[in-house]
BAROMAR-558330 format. One line per field, with one value per residue: x, y, z of N, C-alpha, C, O, CB in turn. Coordinates in steps of 0.02 Angstrom, whole numbers, plus 50000, padded with zeros to 5 digits. Glycine has a CB too. Layout:
// BAROMAR-558330
n.u <- [X  ...]
n.v <- [Y  ...]
n.w <- [Z  ...]
ca.u <- [X  ...]
ca.v <- [Y  ...]
ca.w <- [Z  ...]
c.u <- [X  ...]
c.v <- [Y  ...]
c.w <- [Z  ...]
o.u <- [X  ...]
o.v <- [Y  ...]
o.w <- [Z  ...]
cb.u <- [X  ...]
cb.v <- [Y  ...]
cb.w <- [Z  ...]
END
This chain:
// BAROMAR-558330
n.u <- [50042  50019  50044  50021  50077  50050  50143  50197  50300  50397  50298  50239  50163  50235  50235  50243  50259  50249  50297  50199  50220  50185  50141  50132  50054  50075  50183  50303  50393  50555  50667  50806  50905  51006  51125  51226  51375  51391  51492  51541  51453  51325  51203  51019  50986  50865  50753  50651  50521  50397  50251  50209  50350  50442  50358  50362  50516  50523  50467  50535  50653  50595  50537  50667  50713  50624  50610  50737  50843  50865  50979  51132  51213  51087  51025  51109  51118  51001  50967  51102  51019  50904  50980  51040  50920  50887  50996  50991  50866  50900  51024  51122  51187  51173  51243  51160  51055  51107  51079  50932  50911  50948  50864  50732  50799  50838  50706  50663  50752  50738  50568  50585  50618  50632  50569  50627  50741  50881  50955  50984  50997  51019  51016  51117  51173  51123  51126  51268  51277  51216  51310  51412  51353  51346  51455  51506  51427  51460  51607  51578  51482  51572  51598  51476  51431  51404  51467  51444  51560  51699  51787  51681  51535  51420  51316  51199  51038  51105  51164  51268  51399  51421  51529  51613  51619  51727  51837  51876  51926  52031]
n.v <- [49941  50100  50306  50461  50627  50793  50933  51138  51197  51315  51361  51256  51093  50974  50805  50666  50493  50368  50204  50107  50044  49878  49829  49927  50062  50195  50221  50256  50194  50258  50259  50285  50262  50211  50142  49990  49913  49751  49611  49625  49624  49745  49799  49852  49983  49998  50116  50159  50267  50372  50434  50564  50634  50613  50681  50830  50841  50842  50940  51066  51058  51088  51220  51294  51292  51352  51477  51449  51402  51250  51183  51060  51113  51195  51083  51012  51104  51113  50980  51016  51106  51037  50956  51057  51112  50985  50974  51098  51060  50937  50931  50855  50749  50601  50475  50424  50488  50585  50513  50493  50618  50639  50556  50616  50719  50665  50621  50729  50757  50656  50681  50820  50795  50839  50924  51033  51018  50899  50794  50665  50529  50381  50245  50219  50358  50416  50337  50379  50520  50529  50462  50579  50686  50631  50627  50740  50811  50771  50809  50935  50959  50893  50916  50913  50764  50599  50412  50246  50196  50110  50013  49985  49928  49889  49775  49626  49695  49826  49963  50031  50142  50291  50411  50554  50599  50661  50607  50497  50505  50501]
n.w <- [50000  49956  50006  49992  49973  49938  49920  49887  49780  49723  49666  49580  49620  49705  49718  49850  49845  49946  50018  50130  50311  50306  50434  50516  50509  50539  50497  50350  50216  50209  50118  50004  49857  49936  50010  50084  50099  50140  50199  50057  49961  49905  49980  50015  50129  50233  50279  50400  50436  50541  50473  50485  50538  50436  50356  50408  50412  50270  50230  50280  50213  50092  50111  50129  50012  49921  49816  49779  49633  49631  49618  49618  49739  49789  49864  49927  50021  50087  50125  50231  50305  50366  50460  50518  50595  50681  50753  50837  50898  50962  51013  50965  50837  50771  50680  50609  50622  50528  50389  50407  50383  50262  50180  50141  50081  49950  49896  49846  49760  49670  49670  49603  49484  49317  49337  49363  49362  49300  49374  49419  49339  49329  49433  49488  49482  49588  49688  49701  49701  49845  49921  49886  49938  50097  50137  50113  50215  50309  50319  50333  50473  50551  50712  50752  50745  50801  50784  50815  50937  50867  50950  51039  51012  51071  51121  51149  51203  51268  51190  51075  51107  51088  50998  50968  50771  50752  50835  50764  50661  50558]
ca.u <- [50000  50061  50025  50056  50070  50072  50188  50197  50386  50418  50222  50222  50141  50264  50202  50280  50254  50293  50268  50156  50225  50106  50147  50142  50009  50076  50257  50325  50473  50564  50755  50816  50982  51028  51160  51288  51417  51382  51526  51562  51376  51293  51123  50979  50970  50770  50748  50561  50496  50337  50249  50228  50398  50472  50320  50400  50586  50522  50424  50592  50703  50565  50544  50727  50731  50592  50632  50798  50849  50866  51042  51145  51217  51040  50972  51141  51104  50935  51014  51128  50961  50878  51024  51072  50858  50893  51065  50956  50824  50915  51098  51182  51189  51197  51265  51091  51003  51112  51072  50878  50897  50973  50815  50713  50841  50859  50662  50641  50787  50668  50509  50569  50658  50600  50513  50651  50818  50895  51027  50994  50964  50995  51008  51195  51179  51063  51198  51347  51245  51191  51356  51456  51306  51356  51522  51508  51413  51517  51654  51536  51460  51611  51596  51402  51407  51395  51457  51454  51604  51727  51798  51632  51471  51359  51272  51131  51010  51144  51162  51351  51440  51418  51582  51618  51655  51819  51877  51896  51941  52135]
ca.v <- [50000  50173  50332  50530  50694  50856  50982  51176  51222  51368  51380  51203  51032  50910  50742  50604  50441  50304  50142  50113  49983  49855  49799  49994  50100  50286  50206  50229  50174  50329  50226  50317  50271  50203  50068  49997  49838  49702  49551  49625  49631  49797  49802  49920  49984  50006  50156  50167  50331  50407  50484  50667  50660  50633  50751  50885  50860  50856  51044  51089  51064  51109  51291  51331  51275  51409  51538  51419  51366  51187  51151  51006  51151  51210  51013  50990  51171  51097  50942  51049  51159  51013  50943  51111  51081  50924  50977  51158  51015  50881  50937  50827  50726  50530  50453  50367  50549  50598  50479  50499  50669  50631  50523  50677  50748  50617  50604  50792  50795  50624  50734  50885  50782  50834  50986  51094  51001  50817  50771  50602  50485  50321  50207  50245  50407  50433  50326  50462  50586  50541  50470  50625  50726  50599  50632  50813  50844  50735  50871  51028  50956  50831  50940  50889  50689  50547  50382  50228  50177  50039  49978  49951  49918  49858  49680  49606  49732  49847  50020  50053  50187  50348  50458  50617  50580  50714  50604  50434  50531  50524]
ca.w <- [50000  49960  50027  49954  50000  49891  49941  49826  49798  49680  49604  49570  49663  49710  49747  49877  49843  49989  50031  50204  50322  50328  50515  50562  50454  50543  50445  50278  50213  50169  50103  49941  49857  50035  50013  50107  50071  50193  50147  49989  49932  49929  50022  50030  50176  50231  50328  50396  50481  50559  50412  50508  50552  50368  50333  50428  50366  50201  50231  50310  50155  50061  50141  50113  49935  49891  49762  49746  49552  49626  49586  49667  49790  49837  49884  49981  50065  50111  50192  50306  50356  50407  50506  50578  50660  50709  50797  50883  50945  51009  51043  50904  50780  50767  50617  50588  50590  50460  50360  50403  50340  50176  50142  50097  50006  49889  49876  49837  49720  49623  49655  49552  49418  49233  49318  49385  49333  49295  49412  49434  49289  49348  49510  49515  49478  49636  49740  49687  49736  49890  49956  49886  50008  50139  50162  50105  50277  50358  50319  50370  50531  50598  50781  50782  50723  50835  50778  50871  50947  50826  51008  51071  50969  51106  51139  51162  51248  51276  51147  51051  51150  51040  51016  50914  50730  50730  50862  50757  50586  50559]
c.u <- [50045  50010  50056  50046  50080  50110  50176  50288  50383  50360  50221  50226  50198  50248  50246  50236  50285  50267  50245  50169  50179  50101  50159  50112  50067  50159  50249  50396  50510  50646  50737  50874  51029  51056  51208  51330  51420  51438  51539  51506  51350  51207  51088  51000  50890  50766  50668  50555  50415  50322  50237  50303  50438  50418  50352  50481  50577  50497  50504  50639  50648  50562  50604  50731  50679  50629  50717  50774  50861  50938  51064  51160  51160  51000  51041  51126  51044  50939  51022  51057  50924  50904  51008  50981  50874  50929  51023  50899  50836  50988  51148  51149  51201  51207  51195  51029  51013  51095  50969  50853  50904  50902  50766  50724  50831  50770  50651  50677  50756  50600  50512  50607  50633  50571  50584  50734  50819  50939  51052  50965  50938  51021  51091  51193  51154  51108  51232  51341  51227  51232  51402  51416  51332  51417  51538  51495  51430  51554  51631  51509  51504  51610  51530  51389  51447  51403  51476  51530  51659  51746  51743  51554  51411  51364  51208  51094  51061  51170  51238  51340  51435  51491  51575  51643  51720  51845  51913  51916  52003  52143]
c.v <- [50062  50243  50396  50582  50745  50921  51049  51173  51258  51364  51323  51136  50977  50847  50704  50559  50389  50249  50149  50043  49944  49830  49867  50049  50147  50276  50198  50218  50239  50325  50271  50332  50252  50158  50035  49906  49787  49646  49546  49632  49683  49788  49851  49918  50008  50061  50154  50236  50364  50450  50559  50685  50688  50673  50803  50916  50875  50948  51072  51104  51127  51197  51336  51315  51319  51461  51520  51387  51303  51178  51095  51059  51169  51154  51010  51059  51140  51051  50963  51079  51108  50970  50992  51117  51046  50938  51028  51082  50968  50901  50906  50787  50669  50520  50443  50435  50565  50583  50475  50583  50670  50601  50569  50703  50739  50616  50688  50804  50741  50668  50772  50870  50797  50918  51038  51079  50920  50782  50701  50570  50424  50299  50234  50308  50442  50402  50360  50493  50579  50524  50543  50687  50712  50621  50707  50842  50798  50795  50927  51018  50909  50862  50913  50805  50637  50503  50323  50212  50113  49992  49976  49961  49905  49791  49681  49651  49795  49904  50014  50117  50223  50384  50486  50584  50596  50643  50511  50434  50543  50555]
c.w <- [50000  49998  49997  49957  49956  49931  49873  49833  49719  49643  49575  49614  49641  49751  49760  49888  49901  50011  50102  50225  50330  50407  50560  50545  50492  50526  50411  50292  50168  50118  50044  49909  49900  50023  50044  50111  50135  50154  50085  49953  49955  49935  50026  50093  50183  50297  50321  50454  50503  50491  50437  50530  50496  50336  50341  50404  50314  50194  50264  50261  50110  50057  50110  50037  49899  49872  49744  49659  49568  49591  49644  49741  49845  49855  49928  50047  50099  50164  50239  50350  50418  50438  50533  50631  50695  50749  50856  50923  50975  51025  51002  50855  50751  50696  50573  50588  50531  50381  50359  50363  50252  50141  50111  50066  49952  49857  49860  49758  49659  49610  49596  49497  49379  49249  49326  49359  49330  49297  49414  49376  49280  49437  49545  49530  49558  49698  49754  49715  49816  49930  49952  49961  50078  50191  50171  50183  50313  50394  50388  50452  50575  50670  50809  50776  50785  50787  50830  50877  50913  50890  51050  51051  50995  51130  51157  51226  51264  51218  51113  51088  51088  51051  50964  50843  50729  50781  50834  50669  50589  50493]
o.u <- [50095  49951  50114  49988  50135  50081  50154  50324  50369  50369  50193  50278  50206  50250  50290  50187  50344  50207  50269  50152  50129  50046  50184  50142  50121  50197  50208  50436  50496  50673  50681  50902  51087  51018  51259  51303  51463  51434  51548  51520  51344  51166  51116  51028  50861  50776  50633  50588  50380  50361  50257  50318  50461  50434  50375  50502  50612  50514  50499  50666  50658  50582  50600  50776  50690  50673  50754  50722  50875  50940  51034  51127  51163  50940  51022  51127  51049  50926  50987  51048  50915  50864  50964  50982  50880  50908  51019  50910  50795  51006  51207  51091  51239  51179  51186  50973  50971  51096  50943  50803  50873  50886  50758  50689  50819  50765  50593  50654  50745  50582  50471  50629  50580  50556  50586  50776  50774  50965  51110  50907  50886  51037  51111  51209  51175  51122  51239  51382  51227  51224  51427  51443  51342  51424  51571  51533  51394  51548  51649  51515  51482  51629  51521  51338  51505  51368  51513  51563  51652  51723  51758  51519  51358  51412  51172  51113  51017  51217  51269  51285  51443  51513  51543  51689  51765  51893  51954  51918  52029  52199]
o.v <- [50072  50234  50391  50596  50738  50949  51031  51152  51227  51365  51333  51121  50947  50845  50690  50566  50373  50249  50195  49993  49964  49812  49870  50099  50131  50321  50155  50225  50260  50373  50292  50387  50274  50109  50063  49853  49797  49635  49494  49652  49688  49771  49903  49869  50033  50044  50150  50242  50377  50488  50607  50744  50745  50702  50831  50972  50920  50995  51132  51159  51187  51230  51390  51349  51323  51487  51556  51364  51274  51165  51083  51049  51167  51165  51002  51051  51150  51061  50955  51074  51118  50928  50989  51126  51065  50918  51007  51067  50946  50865  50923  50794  50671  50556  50454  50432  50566  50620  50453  50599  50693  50618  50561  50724  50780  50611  50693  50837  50767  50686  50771  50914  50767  50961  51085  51122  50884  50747  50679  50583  50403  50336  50256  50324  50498  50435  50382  50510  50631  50549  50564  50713  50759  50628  50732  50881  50791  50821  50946  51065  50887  50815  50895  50783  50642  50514  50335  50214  50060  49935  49961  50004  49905  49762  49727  49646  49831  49875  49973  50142  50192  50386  50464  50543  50559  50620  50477  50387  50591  50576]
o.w <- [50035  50014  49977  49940  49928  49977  49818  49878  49668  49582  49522  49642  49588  49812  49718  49923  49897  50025  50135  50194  50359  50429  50616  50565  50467  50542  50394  50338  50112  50091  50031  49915  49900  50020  50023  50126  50177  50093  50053  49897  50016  49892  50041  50117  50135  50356  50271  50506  50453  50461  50404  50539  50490  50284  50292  50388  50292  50158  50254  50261  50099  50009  50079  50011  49838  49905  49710  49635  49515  49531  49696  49791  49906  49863  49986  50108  50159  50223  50289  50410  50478  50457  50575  50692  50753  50804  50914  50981  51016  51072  51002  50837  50703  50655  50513  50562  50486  50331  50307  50332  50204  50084  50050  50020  49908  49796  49880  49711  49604  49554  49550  49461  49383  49208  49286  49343  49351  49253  49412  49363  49253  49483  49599  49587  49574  49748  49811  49758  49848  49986  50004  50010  50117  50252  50216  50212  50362  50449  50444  50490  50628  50705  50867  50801  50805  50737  50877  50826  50944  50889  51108  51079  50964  51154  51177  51285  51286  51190  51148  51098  51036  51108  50916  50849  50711  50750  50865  50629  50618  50476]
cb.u <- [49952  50083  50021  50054  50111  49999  50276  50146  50466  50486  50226  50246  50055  50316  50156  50318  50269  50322  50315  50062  50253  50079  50225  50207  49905  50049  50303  50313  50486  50569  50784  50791  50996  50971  51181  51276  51513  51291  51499  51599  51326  51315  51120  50895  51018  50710  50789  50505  50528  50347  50187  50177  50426  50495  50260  50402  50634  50461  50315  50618  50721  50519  50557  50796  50722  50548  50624  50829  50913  50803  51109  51222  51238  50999  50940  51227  51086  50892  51073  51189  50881  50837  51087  51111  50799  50910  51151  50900  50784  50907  51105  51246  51215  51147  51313  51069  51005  51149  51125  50859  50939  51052  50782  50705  50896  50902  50619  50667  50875  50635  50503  50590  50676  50515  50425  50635  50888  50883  51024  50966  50991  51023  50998  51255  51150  50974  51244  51362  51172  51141  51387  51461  51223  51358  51572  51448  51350  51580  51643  51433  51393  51704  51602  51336  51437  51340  51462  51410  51585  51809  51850  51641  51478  51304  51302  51134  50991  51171  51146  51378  51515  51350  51650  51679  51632  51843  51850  51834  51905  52207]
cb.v <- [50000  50197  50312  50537  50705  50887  50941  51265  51137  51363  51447  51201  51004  50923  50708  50611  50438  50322  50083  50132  49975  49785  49736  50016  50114  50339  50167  50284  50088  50404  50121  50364  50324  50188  50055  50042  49855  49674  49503  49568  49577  49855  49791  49927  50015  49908  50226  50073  50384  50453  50462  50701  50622  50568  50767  50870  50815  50795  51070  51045  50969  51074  51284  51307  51187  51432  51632  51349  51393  51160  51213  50949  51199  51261  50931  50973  51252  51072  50929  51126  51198  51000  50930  51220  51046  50874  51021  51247  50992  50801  50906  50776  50752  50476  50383  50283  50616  50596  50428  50480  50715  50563  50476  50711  50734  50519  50555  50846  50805  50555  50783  50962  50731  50752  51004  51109  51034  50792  50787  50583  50480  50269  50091  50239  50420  50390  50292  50517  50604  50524  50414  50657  50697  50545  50597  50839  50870  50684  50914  51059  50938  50812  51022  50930  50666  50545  50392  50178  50177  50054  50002  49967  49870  49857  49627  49526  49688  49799  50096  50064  50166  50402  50439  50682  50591  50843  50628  50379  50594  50441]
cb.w <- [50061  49865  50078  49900  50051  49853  49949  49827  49814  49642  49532  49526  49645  49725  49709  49938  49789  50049  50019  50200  50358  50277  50526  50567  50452  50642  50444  50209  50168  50241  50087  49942  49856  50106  49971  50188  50044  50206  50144  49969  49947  49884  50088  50021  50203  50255  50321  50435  50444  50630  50358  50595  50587  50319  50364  50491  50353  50161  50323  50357  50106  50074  50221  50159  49913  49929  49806  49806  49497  49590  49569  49637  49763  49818  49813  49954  50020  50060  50190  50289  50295  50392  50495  50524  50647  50676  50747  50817  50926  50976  51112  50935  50761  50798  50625  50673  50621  50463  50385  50473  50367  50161  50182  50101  49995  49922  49918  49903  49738  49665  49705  49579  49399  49210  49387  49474  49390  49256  49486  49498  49256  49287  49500  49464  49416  49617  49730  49632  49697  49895  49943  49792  50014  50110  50113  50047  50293  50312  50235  50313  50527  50571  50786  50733  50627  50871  50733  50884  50992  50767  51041  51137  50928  51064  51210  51179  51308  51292  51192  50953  51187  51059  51033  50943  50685  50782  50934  50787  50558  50560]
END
């Protein structure tokens, strides 16, 4: 089952499309371009989110990207904005937000394909992009990102130990 929201952005309706978990109706699945190499085999990854929450990020990018020309600059500008929320409302910045932010990104910068520009063509193309983003605000926010700890990941019942990215970046 899908589910879809109209958004305006620059005098024209942009429509999101997302799948609706079926073991969680007020969840979609919001993944997009999301991959990461498990044993040498690259894997989706499946991000699922509250649909008012990725409602809200999405009106968040969205907002700042008004009376923008939509270039790759002004969708990674949009990113940072709705990090630099995320960071003012909770104090930082886990690896696994960052990465929940990007998912709007990537579905905004599909949304306005054909109408406003045509960044992304294919599946790769949409990868590139969304790791070069990845890393990009890696760069710009390494004082605000949380990842977990490599010397201690957790266990059973038990969280990974969060530490600063700067402090495991040589």
């Amino acid at each position: 089952m899908e589910t879809s929201k109209e958004f305006l952005l620059n005098n024209k309706i942009i429509k999101f499309v997302n799948t609706v978990d079926v073991n969680d109706n007020s969840k979609i699945f919001t993944n997009r371009y999301f991959y990461m190499n498990v044993r040498g085999q690259r894997q989706p990854v499946i991000g699922r989110q509250l649909k008012n929450e990725y409602y809200d990020q999405l009106q968040i990018q969205l907002t700042f990207l008004q009376g923008k020309k939509l270039t790759e600059r002004d969708f990674f500008e949009a990113l940072l904005e709705g990090c630099r929320r995320h960071i003012l409302k909770y104090g930082r910045l886990i690896i696994s937000d960052l990465w929940t932010q990007l998912n709007p990104t990537m579905h905004i910068i599909d949304a306005t394909r054909g109408i406003f520009h045509n960044h992304i063509s294919t599946e790769e193309d949409g990868i590139e992009l969304r790791t070069f983003y990845l890393n990009a605000a890696q760069e710009v926010l390494v004082d605000y990102i949380l990842v977990p700890d490599p010397n201690d990941m957790g266990g059973i019942g038990r969280p990974p130990k969060l530490v600063p990215l700067k402090s495991i970046i040589k």
